[in-house]
Biopython code that builds the backbone (N, CA, C, O; Angstrom):
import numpy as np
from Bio.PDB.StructureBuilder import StructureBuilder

atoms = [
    (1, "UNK", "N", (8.046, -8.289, -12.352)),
    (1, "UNK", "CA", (7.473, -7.220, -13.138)),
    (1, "UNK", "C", (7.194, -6.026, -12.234)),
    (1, "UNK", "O", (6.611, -5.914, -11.155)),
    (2, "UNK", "N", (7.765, -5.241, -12.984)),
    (2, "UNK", "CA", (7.216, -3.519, -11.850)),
    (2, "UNK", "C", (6.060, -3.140, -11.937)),
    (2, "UNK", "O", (5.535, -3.138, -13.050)),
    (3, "UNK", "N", (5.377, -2.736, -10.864)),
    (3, "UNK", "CA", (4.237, -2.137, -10.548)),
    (3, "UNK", "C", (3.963, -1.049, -11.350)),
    (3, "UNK", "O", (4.630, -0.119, -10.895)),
    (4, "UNK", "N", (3.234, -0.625, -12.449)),
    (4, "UNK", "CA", (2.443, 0.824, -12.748)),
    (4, "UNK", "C", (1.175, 0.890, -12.536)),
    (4, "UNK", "O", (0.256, 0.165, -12.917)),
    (5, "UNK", "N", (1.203, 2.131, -11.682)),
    (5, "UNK", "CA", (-0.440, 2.141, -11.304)),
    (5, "UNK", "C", (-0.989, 3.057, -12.404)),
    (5, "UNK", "O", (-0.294, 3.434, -13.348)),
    (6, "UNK", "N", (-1.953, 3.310, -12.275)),
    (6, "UNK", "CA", (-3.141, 4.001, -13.118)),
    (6, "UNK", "C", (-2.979, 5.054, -12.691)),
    (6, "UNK", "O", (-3.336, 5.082, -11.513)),
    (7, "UNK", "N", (-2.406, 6.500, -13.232)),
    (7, "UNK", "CA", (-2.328, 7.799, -13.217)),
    (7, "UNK", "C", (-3.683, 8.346, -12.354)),
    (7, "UNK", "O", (-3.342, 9.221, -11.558)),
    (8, "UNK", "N", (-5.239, 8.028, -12.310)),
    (8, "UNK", "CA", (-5.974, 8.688, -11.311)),
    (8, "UNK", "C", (-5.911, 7.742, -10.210)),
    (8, "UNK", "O", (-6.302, 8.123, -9.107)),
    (9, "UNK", "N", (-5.530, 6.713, -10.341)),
    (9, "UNK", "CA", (-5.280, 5.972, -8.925)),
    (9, "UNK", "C", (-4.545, 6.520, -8.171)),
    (9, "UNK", "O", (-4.991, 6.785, -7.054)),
    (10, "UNK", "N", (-3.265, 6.858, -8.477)),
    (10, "UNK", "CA", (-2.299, 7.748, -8.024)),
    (10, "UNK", "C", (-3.039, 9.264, -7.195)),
    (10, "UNK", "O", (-2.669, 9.797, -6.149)),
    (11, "UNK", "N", (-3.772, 9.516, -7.788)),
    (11, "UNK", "CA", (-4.885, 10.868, -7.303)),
    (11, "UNK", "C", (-5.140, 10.817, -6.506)),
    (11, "UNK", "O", (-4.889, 11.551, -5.551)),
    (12, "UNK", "N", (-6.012, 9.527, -6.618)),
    (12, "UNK", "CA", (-7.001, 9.047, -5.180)),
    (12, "UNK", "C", (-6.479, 9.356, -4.331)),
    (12, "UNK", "O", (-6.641, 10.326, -3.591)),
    (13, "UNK", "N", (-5.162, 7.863, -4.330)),
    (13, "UNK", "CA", (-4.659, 7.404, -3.199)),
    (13, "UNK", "C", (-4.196, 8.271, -2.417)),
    (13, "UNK", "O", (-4.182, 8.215, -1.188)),
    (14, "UNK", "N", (-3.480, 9.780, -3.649)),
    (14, "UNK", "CA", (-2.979, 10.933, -2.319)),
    (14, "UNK", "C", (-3.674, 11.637, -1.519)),
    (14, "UNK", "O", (-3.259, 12.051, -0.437)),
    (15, "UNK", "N", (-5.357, 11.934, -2.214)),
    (15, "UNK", "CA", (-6.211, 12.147, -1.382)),
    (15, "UNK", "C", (-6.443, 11.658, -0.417)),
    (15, "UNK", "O", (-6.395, 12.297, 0.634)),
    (16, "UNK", "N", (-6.751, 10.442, -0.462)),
    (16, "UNK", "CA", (-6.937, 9.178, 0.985)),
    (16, "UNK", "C", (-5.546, 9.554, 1.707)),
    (16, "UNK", "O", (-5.716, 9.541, 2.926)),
    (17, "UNK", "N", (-4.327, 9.859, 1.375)),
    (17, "UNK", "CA", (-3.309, 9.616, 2.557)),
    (17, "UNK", "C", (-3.087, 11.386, 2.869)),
    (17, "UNK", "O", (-2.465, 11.794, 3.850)),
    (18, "UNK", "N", (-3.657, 12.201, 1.942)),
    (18, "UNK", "CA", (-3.664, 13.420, 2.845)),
    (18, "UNK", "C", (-3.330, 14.077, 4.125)),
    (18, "UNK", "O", (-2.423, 14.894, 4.279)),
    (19, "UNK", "N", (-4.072, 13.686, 4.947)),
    (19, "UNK", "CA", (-3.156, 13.449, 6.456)),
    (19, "UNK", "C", (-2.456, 12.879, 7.258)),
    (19, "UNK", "O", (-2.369, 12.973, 8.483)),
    (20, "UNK", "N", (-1.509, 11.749, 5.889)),
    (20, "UNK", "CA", (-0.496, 11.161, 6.469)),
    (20, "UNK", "C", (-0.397, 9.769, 6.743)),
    (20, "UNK", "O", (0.631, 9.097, 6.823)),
    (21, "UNK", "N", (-1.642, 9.391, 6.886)),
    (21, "UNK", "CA", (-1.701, 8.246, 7.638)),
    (21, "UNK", "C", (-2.569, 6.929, 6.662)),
    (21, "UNK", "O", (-3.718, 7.008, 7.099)),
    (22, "UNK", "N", (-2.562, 6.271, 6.034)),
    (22, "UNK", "CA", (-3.492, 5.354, 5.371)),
    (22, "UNK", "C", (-3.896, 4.310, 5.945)),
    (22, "UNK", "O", (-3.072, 3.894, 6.760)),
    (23, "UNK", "N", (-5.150, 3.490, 5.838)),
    (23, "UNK", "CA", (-5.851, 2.430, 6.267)),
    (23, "UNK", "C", (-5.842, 1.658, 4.763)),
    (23, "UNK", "O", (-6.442, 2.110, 3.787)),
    (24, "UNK", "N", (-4.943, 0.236, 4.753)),
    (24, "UNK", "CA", (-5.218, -0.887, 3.693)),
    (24, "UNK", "C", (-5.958, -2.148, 4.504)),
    (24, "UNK", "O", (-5.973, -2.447, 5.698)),
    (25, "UNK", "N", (-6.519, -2.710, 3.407)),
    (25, "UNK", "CA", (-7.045, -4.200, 3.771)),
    (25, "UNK", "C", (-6.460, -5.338, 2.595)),
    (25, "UNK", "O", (-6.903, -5.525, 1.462)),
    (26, "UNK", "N", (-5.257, -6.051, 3.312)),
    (26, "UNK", "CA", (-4.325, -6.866, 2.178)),
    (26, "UNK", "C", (-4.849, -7.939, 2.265)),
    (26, "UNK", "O", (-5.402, -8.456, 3.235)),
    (27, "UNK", "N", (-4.678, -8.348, 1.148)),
    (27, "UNK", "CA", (-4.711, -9.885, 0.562)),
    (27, "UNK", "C", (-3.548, -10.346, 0.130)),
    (27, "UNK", "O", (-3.168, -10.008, -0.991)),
    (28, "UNK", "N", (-2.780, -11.186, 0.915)),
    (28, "UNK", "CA", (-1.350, -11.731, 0.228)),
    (28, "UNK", "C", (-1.815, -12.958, -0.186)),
    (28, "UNK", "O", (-2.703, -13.615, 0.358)),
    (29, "UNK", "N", (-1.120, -13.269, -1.266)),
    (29, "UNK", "CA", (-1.152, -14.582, -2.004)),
    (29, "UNK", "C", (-1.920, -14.389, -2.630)),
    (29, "UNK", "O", (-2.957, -14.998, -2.363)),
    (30, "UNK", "N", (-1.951, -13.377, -3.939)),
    (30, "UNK", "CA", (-2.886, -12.964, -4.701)),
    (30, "UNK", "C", (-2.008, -13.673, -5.821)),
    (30, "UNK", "O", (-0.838, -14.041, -5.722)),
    (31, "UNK", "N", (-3.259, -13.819, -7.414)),
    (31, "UNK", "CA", (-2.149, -13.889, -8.683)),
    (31, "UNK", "C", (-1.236, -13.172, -8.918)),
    (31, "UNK", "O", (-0.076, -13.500, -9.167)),
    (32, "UNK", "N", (-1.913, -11.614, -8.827)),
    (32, "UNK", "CA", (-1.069, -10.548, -8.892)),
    (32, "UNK", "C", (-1.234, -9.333, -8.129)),
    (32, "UNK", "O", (-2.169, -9.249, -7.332)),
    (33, "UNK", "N", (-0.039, -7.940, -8.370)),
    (33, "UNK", "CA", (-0.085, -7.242, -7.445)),
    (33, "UNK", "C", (-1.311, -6.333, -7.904)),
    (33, "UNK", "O", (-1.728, -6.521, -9.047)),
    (34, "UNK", "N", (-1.793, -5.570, -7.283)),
    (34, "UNK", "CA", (-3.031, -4.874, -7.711)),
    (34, "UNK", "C", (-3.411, -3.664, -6.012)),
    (34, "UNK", "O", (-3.082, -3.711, -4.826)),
    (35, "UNK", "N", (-4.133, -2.861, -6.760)),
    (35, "UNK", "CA", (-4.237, -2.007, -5.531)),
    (35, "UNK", "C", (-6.149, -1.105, -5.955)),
    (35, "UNK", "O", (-6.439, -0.404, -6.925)),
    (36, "UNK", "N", (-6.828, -1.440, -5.057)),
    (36, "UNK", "CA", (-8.201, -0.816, -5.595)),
    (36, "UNK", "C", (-8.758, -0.084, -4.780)),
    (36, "UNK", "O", (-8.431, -0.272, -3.609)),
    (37, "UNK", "N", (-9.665, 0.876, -5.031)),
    (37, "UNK", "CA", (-9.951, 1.754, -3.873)),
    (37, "UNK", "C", (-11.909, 1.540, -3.832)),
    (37, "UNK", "O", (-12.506, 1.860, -4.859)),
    (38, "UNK", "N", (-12.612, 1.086, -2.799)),
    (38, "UNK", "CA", (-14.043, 0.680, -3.184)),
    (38, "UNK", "C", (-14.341, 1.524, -2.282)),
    (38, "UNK", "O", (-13.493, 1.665, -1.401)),
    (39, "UNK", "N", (-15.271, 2.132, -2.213)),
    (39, "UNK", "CA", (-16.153, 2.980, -1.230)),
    (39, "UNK", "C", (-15.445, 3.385, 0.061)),
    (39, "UNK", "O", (-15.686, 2.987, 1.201)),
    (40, "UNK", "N", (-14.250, 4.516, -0.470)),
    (40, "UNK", "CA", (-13.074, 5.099, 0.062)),
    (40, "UNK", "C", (-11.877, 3.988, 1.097)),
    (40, "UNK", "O", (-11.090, 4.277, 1.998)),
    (41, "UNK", "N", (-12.173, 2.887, 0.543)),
    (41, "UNK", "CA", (-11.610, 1.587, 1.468)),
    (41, "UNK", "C", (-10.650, 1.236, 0.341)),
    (41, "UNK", "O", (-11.097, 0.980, -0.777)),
    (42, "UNK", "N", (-9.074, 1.212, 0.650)),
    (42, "UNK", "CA", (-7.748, 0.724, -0.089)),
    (42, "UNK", "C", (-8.062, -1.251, -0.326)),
    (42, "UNK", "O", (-8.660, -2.165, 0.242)),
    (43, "UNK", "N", (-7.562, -1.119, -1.027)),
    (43, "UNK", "CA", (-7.352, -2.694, -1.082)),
    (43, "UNK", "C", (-6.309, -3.027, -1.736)),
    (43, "UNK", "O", (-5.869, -2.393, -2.695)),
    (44, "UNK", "N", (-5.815, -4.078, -1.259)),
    (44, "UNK", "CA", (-3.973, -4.104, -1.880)),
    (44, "UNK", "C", (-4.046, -5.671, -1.537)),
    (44, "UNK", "O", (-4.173, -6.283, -0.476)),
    (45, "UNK", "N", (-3.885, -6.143, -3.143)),
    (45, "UNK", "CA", (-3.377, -7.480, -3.121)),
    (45, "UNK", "C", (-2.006, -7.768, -3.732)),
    (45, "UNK", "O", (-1.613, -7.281, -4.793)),
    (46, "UNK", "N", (-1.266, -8.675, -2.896)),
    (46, "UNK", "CA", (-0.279, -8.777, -3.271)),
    (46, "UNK", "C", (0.209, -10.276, -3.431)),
    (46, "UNK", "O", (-0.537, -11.142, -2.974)),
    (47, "UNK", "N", (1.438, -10.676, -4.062)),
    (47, "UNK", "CA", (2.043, -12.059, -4.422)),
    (47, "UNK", "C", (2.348, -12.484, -3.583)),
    (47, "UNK", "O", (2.022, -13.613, -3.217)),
    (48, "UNK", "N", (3.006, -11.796, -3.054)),
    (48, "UNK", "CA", (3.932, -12.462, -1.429)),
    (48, "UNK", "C", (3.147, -13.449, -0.713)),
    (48, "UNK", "O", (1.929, -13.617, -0.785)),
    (49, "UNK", "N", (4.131, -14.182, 0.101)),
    (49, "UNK", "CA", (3.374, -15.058, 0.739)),
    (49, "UNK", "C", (3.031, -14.640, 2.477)),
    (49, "UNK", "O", (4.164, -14.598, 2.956)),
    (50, "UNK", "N", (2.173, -14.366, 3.455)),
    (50, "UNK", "CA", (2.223, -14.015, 4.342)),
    (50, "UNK", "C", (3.164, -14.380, 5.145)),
    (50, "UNK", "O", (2.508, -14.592, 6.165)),
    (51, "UNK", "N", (4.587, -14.676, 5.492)),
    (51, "UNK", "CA", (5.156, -15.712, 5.770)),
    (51, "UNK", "C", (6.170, -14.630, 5.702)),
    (51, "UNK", "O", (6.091, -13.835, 4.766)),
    (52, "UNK", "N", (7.401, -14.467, 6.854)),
    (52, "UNK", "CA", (8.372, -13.606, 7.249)),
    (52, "UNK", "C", (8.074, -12.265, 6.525)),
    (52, "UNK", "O", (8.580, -12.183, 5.406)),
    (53, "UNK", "N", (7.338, -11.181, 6.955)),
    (53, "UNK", "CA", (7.241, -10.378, 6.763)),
    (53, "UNK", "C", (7.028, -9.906, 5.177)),
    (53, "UNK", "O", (6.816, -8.741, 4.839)),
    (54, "UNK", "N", (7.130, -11.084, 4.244)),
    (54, "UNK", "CA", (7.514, -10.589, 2.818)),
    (54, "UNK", "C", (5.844, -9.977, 2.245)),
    (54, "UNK", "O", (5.936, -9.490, 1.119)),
    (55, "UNK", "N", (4.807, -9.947, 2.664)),
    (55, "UNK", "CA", (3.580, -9.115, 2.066)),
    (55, "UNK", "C", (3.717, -7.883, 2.400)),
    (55, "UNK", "O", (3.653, -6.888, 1.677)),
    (56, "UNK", "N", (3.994, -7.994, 4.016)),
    (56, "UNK", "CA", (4.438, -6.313, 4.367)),
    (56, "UNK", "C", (5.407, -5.806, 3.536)),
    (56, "UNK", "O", (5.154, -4.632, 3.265)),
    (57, "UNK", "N", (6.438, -6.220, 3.008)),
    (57, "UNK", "CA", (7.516, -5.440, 2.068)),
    (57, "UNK", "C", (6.475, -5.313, 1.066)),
    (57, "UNK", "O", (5.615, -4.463, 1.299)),
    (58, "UNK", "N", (6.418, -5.730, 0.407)),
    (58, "UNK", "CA", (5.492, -5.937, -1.255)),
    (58, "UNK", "C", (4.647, -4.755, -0.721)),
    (58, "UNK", "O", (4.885, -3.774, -1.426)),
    (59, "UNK", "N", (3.790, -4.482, 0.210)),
    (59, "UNK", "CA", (2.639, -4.144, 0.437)),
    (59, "UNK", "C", (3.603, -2.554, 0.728)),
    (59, "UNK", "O", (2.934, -1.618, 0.290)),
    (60, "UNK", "N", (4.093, -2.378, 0.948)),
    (60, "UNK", "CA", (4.751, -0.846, 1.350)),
    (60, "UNK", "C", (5.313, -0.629, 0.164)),
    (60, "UNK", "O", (5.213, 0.546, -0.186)),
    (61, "UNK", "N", (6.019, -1.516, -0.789)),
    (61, "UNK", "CA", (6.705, -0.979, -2.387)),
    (61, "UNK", "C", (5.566, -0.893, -3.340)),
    (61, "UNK", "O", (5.486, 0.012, -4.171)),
    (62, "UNK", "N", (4.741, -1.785, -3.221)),
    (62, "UNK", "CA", (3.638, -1.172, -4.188)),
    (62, "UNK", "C", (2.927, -0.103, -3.736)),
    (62, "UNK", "O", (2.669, 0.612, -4.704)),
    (63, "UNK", "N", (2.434, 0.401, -2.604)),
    (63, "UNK", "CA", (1.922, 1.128, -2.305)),
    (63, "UNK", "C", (2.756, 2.765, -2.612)),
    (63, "UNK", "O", (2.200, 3.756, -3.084)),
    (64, "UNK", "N", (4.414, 2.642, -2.127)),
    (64, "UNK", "CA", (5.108, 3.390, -2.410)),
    (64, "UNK", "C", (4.871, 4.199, -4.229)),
    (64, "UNK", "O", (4.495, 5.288, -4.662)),
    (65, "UNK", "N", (5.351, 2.896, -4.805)),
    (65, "UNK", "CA", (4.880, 2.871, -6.589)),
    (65, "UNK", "C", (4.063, 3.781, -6.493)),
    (65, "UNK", "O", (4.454, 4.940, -6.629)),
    (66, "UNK", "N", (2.272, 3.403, -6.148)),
    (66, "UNK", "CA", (1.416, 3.807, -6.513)),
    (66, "UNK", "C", (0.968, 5.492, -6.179)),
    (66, "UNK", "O", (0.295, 6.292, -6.829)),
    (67, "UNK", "N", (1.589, 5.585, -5.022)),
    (67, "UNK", "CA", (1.748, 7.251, -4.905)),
    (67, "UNK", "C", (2.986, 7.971, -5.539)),
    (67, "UNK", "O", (3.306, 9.159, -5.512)),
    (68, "UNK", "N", (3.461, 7.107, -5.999)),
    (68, "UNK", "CA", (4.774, 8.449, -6.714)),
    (68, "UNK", "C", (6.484, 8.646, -5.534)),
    (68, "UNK", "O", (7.375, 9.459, -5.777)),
    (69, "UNK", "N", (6.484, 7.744, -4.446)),
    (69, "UNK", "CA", (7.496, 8.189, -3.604)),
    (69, "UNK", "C", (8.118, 7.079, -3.096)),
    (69, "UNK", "O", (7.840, 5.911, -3.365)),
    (70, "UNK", "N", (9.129, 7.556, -2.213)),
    (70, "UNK", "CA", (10.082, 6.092, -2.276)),
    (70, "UNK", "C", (10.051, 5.418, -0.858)),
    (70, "UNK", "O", (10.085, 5.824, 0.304)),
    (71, "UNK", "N", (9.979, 4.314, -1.432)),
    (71, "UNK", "CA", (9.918, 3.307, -0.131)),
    (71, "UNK", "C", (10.083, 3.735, 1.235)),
    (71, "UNK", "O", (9.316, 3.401, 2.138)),
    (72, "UNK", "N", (10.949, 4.375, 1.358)),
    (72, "UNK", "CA", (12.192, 4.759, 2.912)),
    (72, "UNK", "C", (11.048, 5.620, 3.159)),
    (72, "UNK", "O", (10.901, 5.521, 4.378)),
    (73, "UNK", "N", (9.795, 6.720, 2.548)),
    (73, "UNK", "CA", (8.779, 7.073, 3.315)),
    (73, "UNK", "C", (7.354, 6.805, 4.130)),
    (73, "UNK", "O", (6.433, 7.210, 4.839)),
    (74, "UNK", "N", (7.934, 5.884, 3.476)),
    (74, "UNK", "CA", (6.214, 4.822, 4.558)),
    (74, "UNK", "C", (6.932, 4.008, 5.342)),
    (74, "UNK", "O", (8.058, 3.554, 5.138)),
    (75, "UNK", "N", (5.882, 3.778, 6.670)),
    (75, "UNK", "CA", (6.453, 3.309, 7.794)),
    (75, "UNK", "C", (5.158, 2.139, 8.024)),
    (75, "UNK", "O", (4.023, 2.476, 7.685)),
    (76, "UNK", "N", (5.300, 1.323, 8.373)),
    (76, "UNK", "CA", (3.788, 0.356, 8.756)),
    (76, "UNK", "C", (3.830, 0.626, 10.482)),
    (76, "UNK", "O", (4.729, 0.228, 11.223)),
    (77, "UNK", "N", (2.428, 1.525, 10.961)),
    (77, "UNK", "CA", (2.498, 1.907, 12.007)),
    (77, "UNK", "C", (1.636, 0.504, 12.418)),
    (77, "UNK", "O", (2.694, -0.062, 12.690)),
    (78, "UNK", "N", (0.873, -0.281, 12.626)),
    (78, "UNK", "CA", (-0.158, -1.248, 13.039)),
    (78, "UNK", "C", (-0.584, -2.031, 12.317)),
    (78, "UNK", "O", (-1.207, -1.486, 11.406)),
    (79, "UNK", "N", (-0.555, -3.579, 12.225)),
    (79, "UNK", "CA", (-1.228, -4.344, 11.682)),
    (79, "UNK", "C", (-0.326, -5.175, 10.798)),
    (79, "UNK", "O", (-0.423, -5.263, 9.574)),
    (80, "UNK", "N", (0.813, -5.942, 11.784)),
    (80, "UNK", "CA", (2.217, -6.706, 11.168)),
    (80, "UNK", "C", (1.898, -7.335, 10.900)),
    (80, "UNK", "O", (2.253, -7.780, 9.808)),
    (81, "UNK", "N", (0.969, -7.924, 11.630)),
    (81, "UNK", "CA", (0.418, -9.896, 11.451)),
    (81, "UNK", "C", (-1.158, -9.746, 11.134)),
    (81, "UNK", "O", (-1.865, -10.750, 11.217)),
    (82, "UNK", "N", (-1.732, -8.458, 10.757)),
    (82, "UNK", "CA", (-3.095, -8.442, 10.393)),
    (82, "UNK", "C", (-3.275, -8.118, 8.932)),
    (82, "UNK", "O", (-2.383, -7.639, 8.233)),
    (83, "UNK", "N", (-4.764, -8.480, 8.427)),
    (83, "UNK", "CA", (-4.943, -8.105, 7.421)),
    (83, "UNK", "C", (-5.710, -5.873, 7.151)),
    (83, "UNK", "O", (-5.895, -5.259, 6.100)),
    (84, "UNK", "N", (-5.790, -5.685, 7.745)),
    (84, "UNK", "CA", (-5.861, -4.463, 8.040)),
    (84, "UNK", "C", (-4.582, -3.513, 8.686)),
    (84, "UNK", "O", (-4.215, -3.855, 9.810)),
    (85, "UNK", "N", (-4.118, -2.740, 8.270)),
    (85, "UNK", "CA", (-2.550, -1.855, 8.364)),
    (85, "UNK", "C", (-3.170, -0.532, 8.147)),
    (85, "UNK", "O", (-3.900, -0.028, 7.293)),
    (86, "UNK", "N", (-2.425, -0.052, 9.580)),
    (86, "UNK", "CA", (-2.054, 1.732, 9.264)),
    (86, "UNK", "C", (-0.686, 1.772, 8.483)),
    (86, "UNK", "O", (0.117, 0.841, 8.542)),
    (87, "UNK", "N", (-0.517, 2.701, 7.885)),
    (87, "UNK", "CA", (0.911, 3.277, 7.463)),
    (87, "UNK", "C", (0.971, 4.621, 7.390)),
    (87, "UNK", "O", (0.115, 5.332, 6.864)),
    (88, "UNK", "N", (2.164, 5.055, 8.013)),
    (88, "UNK", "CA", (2.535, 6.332, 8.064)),
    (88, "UNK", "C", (2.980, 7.054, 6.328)),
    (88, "UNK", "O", (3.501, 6.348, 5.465)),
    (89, "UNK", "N", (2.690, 8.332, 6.141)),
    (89, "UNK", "CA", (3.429, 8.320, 4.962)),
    (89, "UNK", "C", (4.361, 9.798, 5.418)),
    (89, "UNK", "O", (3.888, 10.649, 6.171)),
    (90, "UNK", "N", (5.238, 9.859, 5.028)),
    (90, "UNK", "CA", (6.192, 11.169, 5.234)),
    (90, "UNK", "C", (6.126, 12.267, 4.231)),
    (90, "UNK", "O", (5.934, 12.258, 3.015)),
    (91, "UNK", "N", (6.320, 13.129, 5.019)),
    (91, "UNK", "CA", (5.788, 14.211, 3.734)),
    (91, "UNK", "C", (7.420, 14.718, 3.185)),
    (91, "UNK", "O", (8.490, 14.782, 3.791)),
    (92, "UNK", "N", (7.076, 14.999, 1.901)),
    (92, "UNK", "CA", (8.056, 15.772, 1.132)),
    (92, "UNK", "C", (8.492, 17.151, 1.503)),
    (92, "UNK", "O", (7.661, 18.030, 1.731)),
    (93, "UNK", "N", (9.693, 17.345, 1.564)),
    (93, "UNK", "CA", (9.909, 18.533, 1.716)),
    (93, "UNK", "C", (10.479, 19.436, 0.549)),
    (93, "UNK", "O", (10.685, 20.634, 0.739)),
]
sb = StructureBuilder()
sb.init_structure("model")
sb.init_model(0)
sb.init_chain("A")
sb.init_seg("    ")
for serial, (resi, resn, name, xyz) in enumerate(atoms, 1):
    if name == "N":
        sb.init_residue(resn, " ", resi, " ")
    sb.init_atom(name, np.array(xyz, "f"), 0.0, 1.0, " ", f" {name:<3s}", serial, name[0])
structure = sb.get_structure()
């Protein structure tokens, strides 16, 4: 099932990545995919299983989804094997 986020979620989240750079705190092996923002802190749960990289994918396509842009612009700068991740986001030209 494809990800739709919530039209002011989408808001937020571009606010929070404003300068490019975002801070998530994932939960893989969730029921489902989901993305929440609590006291300016991302939260991104996802299906995947932590296990060959597949939360990090999930976790960069939903996140992608949820701002409006495509995959190939986020980069996971820190936090491969952690539950806390920087990601780069690329700006539009």
């Amino acid at each position: 099932m494809k990800y739709r986020p919530d039209p002011a979620l989408t808001e937020a989240l571009r606010a929070l990545a404003a300068p490019g750079r975002i801070e998530v705190r994932v939960t893989p092996g969730a029921r489902r995919d989901e993305i929440r923002i609590e006291s300016d802190a991302v939260q991104i749960r996802v299906t995947s299983p932590p296990a060959d990289g597949a939360a990090n994918g999930a976790v960069l396509r939903i996140l992608a989804a949820a701002l409006g842009c495509p995959r190939r612009d986020l980069t996971l700068l820190r936090g491969e094997t952690a539950r806390i991740k920087l990601i780069a986001i690329a700006t539009s030209r």
